[in-house]
VOTIKOL-45462 format. One record per residue (C-alpha): x, y, z. Coordinates in steps of 0.001 Angstrom, whole numbers, plus 500000, padded with zeros to 6 digits. Layout:
BEGIN
XYZ;...
***
This chain:
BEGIN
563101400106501948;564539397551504422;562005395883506672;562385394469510081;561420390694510377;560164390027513759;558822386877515165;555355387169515157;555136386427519347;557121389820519919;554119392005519077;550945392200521446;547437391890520981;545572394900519583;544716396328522474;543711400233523235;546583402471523583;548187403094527406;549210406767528921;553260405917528968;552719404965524749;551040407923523724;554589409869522976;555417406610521048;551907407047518825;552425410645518432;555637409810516794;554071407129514820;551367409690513397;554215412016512700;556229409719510860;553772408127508668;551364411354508171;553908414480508417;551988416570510921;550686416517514748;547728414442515651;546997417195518753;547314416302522328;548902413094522774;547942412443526369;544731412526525155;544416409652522671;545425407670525586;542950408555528132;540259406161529528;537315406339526734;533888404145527188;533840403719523248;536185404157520254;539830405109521491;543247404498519981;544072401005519393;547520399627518977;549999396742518168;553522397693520084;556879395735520077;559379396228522957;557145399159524298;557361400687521307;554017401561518913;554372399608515498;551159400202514313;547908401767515571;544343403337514488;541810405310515488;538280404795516355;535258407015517248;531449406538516755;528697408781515536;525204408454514194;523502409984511244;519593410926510779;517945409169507441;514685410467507833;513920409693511364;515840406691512017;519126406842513150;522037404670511861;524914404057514245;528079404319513002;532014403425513455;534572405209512265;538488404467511721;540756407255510620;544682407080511510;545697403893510107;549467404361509932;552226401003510501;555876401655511349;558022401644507631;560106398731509538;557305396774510345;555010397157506842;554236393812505437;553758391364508326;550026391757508551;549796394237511665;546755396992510545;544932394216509001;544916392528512289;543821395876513908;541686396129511351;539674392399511848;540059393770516073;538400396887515012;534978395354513560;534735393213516319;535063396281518860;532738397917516935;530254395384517245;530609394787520348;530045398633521275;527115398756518908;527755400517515770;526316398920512504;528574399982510263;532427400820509732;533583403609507750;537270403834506873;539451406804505506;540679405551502976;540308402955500078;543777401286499835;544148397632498319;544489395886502583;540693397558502766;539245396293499871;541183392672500460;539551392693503842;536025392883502501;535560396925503062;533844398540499980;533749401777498404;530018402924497993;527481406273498472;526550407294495185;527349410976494470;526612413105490938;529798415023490464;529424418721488683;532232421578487890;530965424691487704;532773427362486007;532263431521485721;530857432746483267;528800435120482590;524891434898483540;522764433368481092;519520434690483018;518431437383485231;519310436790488589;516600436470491745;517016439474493450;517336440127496876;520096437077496927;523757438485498437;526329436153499704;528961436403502184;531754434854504500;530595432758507335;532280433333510368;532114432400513936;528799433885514802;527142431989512305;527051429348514205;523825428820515642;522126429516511960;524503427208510219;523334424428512945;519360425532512702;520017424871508780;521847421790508946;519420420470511562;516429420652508963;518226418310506759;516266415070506302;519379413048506306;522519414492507841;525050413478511273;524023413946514563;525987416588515606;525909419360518224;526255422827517355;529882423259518815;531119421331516013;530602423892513480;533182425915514884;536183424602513385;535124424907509763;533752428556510581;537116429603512008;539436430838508869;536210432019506449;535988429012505149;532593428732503749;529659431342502447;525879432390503687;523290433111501328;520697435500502407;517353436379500966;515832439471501372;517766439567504791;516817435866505880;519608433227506037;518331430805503074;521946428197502977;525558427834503564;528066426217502141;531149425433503628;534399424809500973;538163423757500839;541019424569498346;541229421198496556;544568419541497445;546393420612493971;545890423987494917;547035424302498186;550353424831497833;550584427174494680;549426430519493844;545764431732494455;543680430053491111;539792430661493047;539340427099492447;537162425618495896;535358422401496076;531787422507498672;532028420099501406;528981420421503062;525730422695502179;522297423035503563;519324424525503463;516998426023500451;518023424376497292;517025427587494880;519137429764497419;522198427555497144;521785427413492890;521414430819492949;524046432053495034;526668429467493028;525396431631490373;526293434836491339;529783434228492922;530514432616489658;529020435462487547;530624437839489931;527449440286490869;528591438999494241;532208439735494377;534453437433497204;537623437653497851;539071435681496475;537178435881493079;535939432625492485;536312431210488975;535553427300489540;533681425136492488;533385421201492714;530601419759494231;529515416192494847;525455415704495425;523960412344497072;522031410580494957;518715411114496916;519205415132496481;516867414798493541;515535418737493370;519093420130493667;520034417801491341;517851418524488687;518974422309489371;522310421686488805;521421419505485371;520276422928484439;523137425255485565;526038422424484213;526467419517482891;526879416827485200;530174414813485454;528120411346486672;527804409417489556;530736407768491322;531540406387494704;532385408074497574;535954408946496997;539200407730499337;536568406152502006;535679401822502101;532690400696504466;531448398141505863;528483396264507687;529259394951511046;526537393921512350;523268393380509974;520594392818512665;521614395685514350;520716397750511106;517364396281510878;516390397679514342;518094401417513483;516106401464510627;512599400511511666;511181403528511225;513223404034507861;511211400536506943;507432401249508566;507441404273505866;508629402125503153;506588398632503594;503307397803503980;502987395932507255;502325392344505262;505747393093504167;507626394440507221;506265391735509458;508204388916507899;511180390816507060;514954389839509129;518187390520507851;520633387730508733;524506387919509502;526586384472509558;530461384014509467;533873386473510293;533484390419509837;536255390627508323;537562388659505550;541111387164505462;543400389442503076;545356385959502105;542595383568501330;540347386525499534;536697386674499466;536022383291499659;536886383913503280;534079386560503808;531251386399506007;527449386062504738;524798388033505154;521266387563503968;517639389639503528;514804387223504454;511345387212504291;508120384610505285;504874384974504499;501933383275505969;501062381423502688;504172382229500441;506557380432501961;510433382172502315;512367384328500135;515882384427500605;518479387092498980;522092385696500583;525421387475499381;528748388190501002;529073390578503160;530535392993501056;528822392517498282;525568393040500679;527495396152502042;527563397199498645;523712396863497662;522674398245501008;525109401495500973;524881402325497233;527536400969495101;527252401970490852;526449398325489948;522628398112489375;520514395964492206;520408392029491507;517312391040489821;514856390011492010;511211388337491711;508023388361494632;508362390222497907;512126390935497862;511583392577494782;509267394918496393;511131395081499309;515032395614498237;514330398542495820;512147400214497972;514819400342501202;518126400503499333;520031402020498454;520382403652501933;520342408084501451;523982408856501172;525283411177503849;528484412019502900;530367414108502381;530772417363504947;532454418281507931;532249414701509328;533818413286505962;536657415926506252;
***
């Protein structure tokens, strides 16, 4: 591929998209994804957070992302979040730097509008040279049909979701300890084509799940392979109705003969279902997303109720986290170039304990990476284990 070398001064500031450029980024989106990103006028209108951002040259959009916020519930407390999704560079402009420098503008904007940490879709080599981590543990499983090895509960049918399961699939979702913060409208897209199943009880709604064709499938013939995006509610229901669509007492069209699943870490009672039901596959990261902390002191407020149920107060009282340096690393000098962050905590007659690491690698202890926690000796060795890893709340309809 031939790429354009322009002087560095031709391109502008990442800045947030204008009206008369949105036909430009729709064409960008096109080009570099292969389908519509929706209503063009309306990445470009006036937003008080998040927004499109953008590097143009001659009026033209080179390169550009998107932003948005949300927050998630982990037991009580609730994290902050920023998300980017979008990233897409001209093919004549690749290779001169431009998404990592939206990238470095992004953490700062999220910062600045108060998220604590970045999520990215995707986990690409600029992410993960900027400092961005993959993490979230998840326990994979593939479950396949065959026939019941034990009688099934009765009083257990499943069936389609559809639109006017709405308001139950919200109620259900809504008594998760650790899920998004999201209204109930947002359901409706994924109950739209039939996309997902209720399991009822004796007449009760019990769980959903909602599911995709994995991506190898999508194009071919009909093979009743789905992976589950999102499910909540009773654990025993959800087992048990797994069980019959892939035993078939519960016939769906189409007959299901395999389902994917991944389960947070935290999940322990569904997971020790599951260990039952199939063998699991083992934990891994969350796949095709990097993260990041932005702004450490900012999570130790979100989480203060997260903490007061974890510490004693002699242990909460002294306790700071501590953020020093850029928040983003440079992709040419490598993580030397990374900010610091740092977990500290004085006590009246022990003196301080200090547990300093890079930011990613502190992004990594904090969200859940597979590498075990450092060793650690005296009050951070209480402390550390006891908060993180943070619950992992992905994936579902937000990770989608």
């Amino acid at each position: 591929m031939l790429y354009m070398t322009a002087n560095q001064n031709e391109f502008d500031s990442p800045r947030k998209i204008r009206l008369e450029e949105a036909a430009s980024g729709a064409e960008l989106y096109k080009i570099c994804f292969g389908g519509d990103m929706g209503d063009e006028d309306e990445s470009a209108r006036p937003t008080r957070r998040g927004g499109w951002y953008v590097i143009t040259r001659r009026g033209q959009v080179v390169s550009q992302l998107g932003l948005s916020h949300s927050q998630v519930e982990l037991y009580g407390s609730r994290l902050r979040i920023g998300s980017i999704g979008g990233v897409s560079t001209h093919p004549d402009y690749r290779e001169q730097g431009l998404a990592g420098r939206l990238l470095a503008h992004s953490a700062h904007v999220f910062a600045e509008e108060g998220a604590r940490l970045m999520l990215i879709s995707g986990g690409r080599g600029l992410y993960t040279r900027l400092g961005n981590v993959p993490a979230m543990r998840l326990a994979g499983y593939t479950l396949k049909a065959a026939p019941h090895p034990s009688p099934l509960t009765p009083g257990v049918i499943i069936r389609s979701l559809d639109t006017a399961d709405l308001q139950t699939c919200a109620r259900l979702y809504h008594s998760e300890p650790v899920r998004f913060v999201r209204r109930p409208e947002e359901f409706n897209g994924a109950l739209h084509y039939n996309r997902g199943w209720l399991i009822e009880q004796d007449d009760a709604p019990r769980a959903y799940l909602l599911l995709f064709t994995p991506w190898e499938y999508m194009d071919g013939p009909e093979q009743g392979v789905r992976e589950v995006t999102e499910y909540a509610g009773s654990r025993l229901a959800l087992v048990e109705g797994m069980r019959q669509a892939l035993s078939g007492v519960n016939p769906l069209q189409p007959p299901i003969h395999e389902l994917r699943l991944s389960v947070p870490w935290q999940d322990v009672d569904f997971l020790q279902l599951l260990d039952g039901f199939s063998q699991p596959l083992g934990m891994v990261n969350l796949h095709w997303h990097t993260m990041r902390l932005v702004n450490f002191p900012g999570l130790r407020h979100d989480l203060a109720g997260y903490i007061q149920a974890r510490l004693p107060k002699e242990l909460r009282r002294g306790l700071r986290f501590e953020q020093s340096g850029p928040l983003q690393a440079d992709p040419q000098l490598g993580p030397t170039s990374d900010g610091r962050m740092a977990i500290t905590w004085e006590g009246s007659r022990k003196g301080v304990e200090r547990l300093e690491l890079s930011s990613a690698e502190m992004t990594a202890l904090v969200m859940g990476s597979c590498s075990p926690l450092p060793a650690l000796r005296g009050a951070l060795g209480e402390i550390v284990p006891a908060l993180f890893p943070l619950p992992s709340f992905l994936p579902g309809i937000n990770y989608r």
